[in-house]
C-alpha positions in Angstrom: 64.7 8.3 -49.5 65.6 6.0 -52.5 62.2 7.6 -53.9 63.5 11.3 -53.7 67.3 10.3 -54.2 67.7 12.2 -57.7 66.8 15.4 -56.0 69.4 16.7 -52.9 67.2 19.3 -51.2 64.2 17.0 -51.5 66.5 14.2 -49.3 68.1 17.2 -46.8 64.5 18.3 -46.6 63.5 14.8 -45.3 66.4 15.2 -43.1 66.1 18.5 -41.5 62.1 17.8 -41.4 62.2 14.4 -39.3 65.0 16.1 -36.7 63.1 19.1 -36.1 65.9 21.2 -37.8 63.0 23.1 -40.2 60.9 24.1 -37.1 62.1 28.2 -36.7 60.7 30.8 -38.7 63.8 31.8 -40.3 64.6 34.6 -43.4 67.1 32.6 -45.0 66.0 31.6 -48.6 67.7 27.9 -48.5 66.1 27.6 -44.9 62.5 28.5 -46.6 62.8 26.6 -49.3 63.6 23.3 -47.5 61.0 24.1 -45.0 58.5 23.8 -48.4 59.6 20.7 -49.6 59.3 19.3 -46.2 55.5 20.7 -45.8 55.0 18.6 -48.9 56.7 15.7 -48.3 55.6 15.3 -45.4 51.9 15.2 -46.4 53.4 13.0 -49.3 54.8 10.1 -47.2 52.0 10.5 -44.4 55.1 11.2 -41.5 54.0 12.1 -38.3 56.0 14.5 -36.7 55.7 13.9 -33.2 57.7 10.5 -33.9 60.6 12.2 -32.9 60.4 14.9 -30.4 64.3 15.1 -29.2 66.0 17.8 -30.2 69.6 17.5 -31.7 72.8 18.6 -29.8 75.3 21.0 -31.0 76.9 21.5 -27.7 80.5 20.8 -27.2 80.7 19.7 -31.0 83.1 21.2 -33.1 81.3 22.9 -35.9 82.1 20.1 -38.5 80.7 17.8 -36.9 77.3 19.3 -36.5 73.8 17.7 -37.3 73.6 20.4 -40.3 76.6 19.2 -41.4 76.8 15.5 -41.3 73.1 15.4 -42.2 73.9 17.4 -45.1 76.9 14.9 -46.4 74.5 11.7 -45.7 71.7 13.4 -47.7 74.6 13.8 -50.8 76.1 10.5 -49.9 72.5 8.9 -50.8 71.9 11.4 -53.5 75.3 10.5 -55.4 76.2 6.8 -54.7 73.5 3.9 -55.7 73.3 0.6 -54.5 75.0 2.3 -51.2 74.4 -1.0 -49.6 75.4 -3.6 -51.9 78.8 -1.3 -52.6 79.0 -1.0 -48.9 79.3 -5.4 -48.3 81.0 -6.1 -51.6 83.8 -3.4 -51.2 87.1 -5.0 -49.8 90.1 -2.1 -51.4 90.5 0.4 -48.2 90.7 2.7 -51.0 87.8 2.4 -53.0 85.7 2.5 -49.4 87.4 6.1 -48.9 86.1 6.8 -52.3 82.5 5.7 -51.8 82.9 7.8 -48.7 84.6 10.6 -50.3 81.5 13.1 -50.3 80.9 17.2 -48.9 77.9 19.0 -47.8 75.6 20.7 -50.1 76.7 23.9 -51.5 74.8 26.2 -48.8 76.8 24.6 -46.3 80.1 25.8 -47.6 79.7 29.0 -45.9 77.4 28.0 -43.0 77.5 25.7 -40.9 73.8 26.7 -39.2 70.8 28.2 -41.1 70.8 32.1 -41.4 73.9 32.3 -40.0 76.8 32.8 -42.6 80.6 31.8 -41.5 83.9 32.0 -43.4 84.0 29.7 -46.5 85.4 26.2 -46.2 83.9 22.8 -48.0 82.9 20.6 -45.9 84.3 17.4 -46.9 83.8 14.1 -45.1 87.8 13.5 -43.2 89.6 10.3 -43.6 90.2 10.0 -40.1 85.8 10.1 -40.2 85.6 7.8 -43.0 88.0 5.3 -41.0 85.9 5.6 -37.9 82.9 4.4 -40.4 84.6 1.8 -42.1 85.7 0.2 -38.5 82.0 1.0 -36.6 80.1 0.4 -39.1 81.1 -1.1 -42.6 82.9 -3.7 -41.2 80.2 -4.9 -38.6 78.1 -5.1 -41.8 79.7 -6.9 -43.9 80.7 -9.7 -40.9 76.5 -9.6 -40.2 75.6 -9.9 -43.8 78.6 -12.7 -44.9 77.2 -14.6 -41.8 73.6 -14.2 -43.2 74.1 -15.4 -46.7 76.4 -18.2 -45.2 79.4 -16.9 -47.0 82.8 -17.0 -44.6 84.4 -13.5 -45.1 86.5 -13.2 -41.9 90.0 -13.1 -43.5 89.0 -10.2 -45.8 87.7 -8.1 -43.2 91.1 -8.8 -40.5 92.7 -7.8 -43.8 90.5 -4.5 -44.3 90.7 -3.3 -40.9 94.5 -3.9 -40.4 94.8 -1.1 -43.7 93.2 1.1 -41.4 95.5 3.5 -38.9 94.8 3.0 -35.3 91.8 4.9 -33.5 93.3 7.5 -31.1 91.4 8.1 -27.6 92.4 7.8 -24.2 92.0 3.9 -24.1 95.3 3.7 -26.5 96.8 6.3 -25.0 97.2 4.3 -21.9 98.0 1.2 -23.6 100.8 3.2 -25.4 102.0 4.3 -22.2 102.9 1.3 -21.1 104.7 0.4 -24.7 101.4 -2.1 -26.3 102.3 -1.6 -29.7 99.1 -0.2 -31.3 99.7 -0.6 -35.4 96.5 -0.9 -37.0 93.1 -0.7 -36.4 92.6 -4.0 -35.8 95.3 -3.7 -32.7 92.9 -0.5 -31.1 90.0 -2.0 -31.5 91.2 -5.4 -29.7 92.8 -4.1 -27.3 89.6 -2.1 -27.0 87.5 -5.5 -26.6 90.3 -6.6 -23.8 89.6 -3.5 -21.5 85.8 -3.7 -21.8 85.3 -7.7 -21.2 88.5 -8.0 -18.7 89.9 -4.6 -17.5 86.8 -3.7 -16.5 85.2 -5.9 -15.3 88.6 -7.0 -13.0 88.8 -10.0 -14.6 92.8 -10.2 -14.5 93.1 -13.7 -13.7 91.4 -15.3 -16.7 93.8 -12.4 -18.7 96.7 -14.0 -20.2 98.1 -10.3 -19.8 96.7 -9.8 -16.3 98.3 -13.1 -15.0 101.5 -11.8 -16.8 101.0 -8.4 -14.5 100.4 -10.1 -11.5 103.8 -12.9 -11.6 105.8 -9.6 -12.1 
């Protein structure tokens, strides 16, 4: 990838190729011409095809979230930010992670959202709400893992970047809401998240501070 990073449809190529995305026999001219590049790069980089043999889902997505899609915006995000990785630890500005983020499919995809298939135009730009959900599942993880590897002690800069970040919103929270848990940041969802999985359900209540409180009611 780092190798074919100054050319886009050489990285969505790579991409589409190693998902079996490239394997119809399609008209389309962008389809065609990825489905090249992958012929060659394949040979190139010696990849066996037959490493994976699962074919993506599209069911019950919503159409901006499809593999095309979000394959499409990681192929720019590699193609237009360097040193993703060192950018990705070192970052601690909420806003300067939503502007690393901050990327949009390939022009094709701007009125398609599969091959040979043309929709109404919209760019497809990465969401906030998206870039949050990568920043709490993923950048932060990181950055904890790699400070901890290096020996460097981090942990009050990353309670501080993931209280900047609004609250995830799924059922969990919804029934914490509902019985009035304040849910502020991210740092409360994903918390209360932990409590649930390594008490709630696992009907651990009485070593719950909470639960106990439930329970003398």
């Amino acid at each position: 990838i780092r190798k074919e990073s100054n050319q886009l449809e050489n990285i969505e190529a790579l991409f589409y190729g190693c998902t079996n995305l490239l394997n119809d026999k399609l008209e389309d001219t962008y389809f065609q011409n990825l489905n090249s590049k992958w012929k060659f790069l394949k040979n190139k980089y010696r990849l066996n095809e037959k490493r994976n043999e699962e074919t993506l889902q599209f069911y019950k997505l919503r159409p901006d979230n499809f593999p095309t899609i979000r394959l499409s915006q990681l192929a720019v995000l590699y193609h237009t930010r360097h040193n993703i990785f060192q950018q990705s630890c070192n970052v601690k500005e909420i806003e300067k992670l939503y502007e690393l983020f901050a990327v949009k499919a390939s022009k094709y995809w701007d009125n398609h959202y599969n091959f040979d298939k043309e929709s109404t135009f919209k760019k497809k730009l990465i969401s906030k709400s998206f870039i949050d959900l990568i920043i709490i599942n993923t950048i932060i993880p990181l950055q904890f893992a790699y400070s901890n590897y290096i020996g460097k002690d981090n942990l009050e800069e990353i309670i501080h970047l993931i209280r900047q970040i609004q609250p995830e919103k799924n059922s969990i929270i919804k029934k914490f809401n509902h019985f009035n848990v304040k849910v502020k940041t991210a740092f409360d969802s994903q918390s209360l998240l932990q409590l649930k999985k390594e008490y709630c359900d696992g009907n651990r209540c009485l070593s719950c501070n909470i639960g106990i409180s439930l329970i003398k009611n």
